[in-house]
C-alpha positions in Angstrom: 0.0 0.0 0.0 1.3 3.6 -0.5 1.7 5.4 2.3 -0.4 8.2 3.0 -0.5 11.4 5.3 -4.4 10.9 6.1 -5.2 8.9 9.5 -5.6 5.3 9.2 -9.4 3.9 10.3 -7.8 1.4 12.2 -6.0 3.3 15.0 -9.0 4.3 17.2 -6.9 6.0 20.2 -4.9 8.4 18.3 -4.3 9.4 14.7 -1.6 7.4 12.3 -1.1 8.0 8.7 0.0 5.6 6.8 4.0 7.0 6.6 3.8 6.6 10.6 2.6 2.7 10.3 5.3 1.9 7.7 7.3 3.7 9.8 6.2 1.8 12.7 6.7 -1.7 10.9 9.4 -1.4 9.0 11.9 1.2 11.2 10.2 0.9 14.9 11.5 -1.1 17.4 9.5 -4.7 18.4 7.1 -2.8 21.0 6.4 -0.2 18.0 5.4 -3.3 15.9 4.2 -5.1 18.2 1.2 -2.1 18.4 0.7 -1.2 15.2 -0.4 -5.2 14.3 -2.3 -5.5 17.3 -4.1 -2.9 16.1 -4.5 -4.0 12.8 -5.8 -7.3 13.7 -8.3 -5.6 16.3 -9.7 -3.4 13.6 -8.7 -3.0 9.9 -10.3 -5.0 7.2 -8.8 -8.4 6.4 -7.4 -7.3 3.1 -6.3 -4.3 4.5 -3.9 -5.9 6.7 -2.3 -7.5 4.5 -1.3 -4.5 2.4 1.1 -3.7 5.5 2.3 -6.5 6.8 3.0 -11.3 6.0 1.9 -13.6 7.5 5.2 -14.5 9.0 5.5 -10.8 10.3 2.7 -11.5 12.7 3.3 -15.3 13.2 7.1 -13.9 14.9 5.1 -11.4 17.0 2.0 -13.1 18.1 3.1 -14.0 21.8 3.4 -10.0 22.3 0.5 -8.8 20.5 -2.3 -7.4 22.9 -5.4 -9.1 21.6 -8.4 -10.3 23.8 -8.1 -14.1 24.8 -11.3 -14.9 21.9 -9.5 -12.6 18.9 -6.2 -14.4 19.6 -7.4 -18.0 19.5 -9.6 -16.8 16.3 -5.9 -15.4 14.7 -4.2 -18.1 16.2 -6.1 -21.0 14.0 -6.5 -18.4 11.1 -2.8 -18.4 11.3 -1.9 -22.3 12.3 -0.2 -21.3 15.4 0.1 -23.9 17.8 0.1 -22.8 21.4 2.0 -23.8 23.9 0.6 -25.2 27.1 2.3 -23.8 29.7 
């Protein structure tokens, strides 16, 4: 997706444009990432996720995602992540 300077719909506490999220993806740190996907997977469109980020990309940062107990098992088969009983 091109980046854009106009607030994303799925960033309901504060505005971020698309340039912030790629920044956020792509040159943020893990937390940074970490809540830009949570995000995403709380409240953007299916397709529109996937303009941003893979698969894999949120497969390596599920465990640290903030997503409600229901969402995350929902993502969790979408995804065919096993968890781990602990």
């Amino acid at each position: 997706m091109v980046p854009s300077s106009q607030p994303l719909y799925f960033f309901p506490e504060r505005d971020v444009t698309g340039e912030e999220l790629e920044e956020m993806l792509h040159g943020g740190n893990r937390e940074d990432r970490c809540i830009a996907i949570s995000c995403m997977l709380r409240y953007a469109q299916w397709e529109d996720i996937w303009d941003y980020v893979s698969r894999d990309e949120v497969r390596e940062l599920f465990d640290d995602l903030d997503l409600p107990e229901s969402l995350r098992a929902a993502w969790a088969r979408m995804l065919k992540i096993e968890s781990v009983a602990t």
